[in-house]
C-alpha positions as CSV (number, residue, x, y, z in Angstrom):
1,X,0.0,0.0,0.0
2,X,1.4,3.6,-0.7
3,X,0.0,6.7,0.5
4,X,0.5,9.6,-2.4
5,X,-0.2,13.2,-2.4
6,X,0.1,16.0,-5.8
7,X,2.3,19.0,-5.8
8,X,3.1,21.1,-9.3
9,X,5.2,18.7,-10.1
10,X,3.4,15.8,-10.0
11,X,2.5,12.8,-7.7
12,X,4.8,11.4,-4.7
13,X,3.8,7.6,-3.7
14,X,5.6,6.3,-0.3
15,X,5.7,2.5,0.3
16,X,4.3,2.2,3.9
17,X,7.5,-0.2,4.6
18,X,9.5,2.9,4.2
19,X,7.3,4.9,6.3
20,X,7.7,1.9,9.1
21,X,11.8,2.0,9.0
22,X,11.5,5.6,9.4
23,X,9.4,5.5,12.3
24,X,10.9,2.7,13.8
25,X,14.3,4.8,13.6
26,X,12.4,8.4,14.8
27,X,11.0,5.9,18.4
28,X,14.2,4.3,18.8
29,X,16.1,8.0,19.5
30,X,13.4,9.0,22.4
31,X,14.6,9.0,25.4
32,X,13.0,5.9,27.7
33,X,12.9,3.6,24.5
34,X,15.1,0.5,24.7
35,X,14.1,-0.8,21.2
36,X,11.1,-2.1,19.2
37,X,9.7,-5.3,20.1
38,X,8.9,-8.4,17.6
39,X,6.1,-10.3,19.5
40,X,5.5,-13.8,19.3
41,X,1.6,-14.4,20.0
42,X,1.5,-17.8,20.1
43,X,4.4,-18.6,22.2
44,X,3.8,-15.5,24.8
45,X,7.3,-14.4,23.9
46,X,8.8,-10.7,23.3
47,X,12.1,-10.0,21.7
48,X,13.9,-7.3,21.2
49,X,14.3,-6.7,17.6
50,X,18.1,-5.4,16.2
51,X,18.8,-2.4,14.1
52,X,17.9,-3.8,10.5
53,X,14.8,-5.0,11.8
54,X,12.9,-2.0,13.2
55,X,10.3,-1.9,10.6
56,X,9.2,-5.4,12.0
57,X,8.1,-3.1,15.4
58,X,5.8,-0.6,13.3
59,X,2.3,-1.2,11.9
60,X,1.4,1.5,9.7
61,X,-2.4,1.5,8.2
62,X,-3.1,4.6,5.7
63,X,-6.8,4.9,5.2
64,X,-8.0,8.1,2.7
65,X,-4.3,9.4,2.7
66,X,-4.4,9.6,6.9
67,X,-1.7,7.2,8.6
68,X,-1.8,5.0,11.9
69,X,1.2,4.3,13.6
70,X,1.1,1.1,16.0
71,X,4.0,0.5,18.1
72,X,5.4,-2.2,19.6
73,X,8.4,-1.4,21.8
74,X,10.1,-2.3,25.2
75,X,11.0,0.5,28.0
76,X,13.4,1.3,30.3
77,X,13.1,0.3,33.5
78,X,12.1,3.0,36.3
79,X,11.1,5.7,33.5
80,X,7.2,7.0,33.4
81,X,5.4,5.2,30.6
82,X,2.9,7.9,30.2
83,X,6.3,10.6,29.9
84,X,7.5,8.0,27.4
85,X,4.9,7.5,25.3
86,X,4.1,11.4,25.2
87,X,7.0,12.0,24.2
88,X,7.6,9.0,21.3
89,X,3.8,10.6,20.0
90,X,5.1,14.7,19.9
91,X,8.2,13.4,18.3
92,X,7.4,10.6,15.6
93,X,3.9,12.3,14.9
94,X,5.9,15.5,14.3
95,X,9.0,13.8,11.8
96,X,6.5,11.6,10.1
97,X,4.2,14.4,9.0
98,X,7.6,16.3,8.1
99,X,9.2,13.5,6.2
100,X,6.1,12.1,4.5
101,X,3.7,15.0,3.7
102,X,1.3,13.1,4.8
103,X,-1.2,13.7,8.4
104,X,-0.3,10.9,11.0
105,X,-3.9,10.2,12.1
106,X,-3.2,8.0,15.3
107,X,-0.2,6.8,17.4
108,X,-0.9,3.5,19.4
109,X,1.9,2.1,21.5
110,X,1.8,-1.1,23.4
111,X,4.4,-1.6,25.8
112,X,5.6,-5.5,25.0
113,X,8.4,-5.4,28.0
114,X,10.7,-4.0,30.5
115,X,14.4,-3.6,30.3
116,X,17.0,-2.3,32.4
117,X,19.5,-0.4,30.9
118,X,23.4,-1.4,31.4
């Protein structure tokens, strides 16, 4: 799926994989983040995903040119969720919009796990 907008000179498609990777990378630099989680439903297990795979983390639905982020990520331990998840909204709601052109709808996050941080 590709969410496209006009300008004078012409029309801009954006795969929504390249929309995830550039999400994924915007959550990964706020502060209280550990990484993005890859959840395994049936098993009950959450991993943390590496790098290359931060796209896998990111759900992103465009409906009518609008986009909805869902996150899955893990948290450091001992930091407010609510401060966290505030602040990964302002931030990748901002850069998205900015990057993409396009209005970021929704953010959902779901907090898969707790880390502490070495």
């Amino acid at each position: 799926m590709k969410g496209t907008f006009t300008n004078e000179k012409g029309e801009v498609a954006i795969d929504t994989e390249v929309i995830a990777k550039y999400a994924g990378a915007v959550a990964i630099e706020c502060i209280g983040i550990v990484g993005m989680a890859a959840s395994n439903v049936k098993e009950g297990i959450v991993s943390l995903l590496k790098k290359e795979s931060l796209s896998h983390g990111v759900t992103v639905t465009l409906n009518d040119n609008k986009l909805t982020l869902d996150f899955h990520v893990i948290v450091a331990y001992g930091v407010s969720i609510a401060a966290v998840a505030d602040n990964l909204i302002e931030n990748v709601k901002y850069k998205v919009e900015t990057f993409t052109g396009l209005p970021v709808e929704k953010v959902n996050i779901y907090v898969e796990g707790v880390r502490l941080i070495d």
